[in-house]
N, C-alpha and C positions, 0 to 999 in steps of 0.2 A: 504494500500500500504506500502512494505517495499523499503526503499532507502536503500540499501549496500554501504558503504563506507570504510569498512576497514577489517580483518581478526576476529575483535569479531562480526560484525554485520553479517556475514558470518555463525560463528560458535554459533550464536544465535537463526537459521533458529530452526524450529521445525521439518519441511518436511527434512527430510532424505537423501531422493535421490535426490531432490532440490539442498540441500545445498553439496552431493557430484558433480553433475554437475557443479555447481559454483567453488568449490574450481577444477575441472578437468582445467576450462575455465582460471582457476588460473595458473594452473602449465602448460596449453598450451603457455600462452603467458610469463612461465618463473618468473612469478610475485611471487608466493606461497604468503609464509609468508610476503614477504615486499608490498602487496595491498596495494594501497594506492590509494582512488580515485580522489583526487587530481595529480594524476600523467598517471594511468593507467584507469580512468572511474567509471560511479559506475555502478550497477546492481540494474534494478528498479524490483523489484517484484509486479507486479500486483494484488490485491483479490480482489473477486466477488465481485462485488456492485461499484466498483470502477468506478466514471464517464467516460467519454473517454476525460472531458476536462479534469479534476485532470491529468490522466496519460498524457496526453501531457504538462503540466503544469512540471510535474517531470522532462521529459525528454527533454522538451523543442527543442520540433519537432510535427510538426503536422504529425500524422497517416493515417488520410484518405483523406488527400491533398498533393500530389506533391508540394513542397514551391518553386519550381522553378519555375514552367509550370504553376503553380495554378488549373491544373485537377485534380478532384475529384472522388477517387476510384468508380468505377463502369461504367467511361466514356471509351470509348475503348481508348484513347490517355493516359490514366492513368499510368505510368509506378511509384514503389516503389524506395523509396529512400535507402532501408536499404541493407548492404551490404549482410547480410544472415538473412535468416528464417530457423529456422530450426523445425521441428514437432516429439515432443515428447509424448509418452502417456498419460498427462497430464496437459503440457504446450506445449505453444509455445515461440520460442526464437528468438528474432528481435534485431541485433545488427547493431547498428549505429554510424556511423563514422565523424562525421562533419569535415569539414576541410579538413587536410592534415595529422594530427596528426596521434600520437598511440592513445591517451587518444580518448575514445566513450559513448556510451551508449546501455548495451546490458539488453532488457526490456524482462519479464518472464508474461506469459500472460497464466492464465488458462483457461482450456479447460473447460468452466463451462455456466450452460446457464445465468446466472445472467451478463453475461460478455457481451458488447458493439457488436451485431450483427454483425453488419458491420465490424467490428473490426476483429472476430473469420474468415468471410469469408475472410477477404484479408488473413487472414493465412494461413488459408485452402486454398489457390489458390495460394499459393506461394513458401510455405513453405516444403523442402526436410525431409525426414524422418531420424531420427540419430536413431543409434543403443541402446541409451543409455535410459533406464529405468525410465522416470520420470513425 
């Protein structure tokens, strides 16, 4: 798992089109150069093998439980907490909002089968298709 915190751990990525979607998600919200995830969030990057507790552990949100309702994805009363999914070639992109705040957490979840089942299907059943290549 990579934790992004700042514009080097950004420009560190190896994945290409990853780390151009990151820094887009940058200049969406105005950030660019001054990221800072103390202020504006971090970006967790997900890799295969990764448990489903670790990445909740990162992002400190439970994935496959409503923390309000306490329904557990797959019950029909199960609605997500995250404000978008989004479905990309490669990944998926689950960004989360706690609070009231700007500051979140937007988590990158590959499309890989070593990756948390359950996990992959709540994407796939949530998650809108973005134009963008990654």
């Amino acid at each position: 798992m990579r934790i992004l915190r700042d514009v080097a751990d950004v420009a560190a990525l190896d994945d290409a089109a990853l780390r151009n979607l990151i820094e887009r998600r940058l200049n969406e919200r105005e950030v660019g150069e001054d990221f800072d995830a103390e202020l504006h969030g971090t970006f967790v990057v997900m890799v295969p093998g990764d448990s489903l507790a670790e990445v909740e552990a990162a992002v400190s949100i439970p994935l496959l439980v409503n923390p309000v309702t306490r329904v557990p994805y797959g019950d029909p009363a199960f609605s997500p907490i995250f404000e978008y999914a989004g479905r990309h070639a490669r990944f998926y992109e689950l960004v989360f909002v706690p609070g009231g705040g700007d500051e979140g957490v937007t988590l990158f979840i590959p499309r890989h089968p070593d990756v948390e089942p359950r996990l992959l299907a709540l994407c796939a059943e949530y998650a809108v298709t973005e134009p963008v290549a990654v």
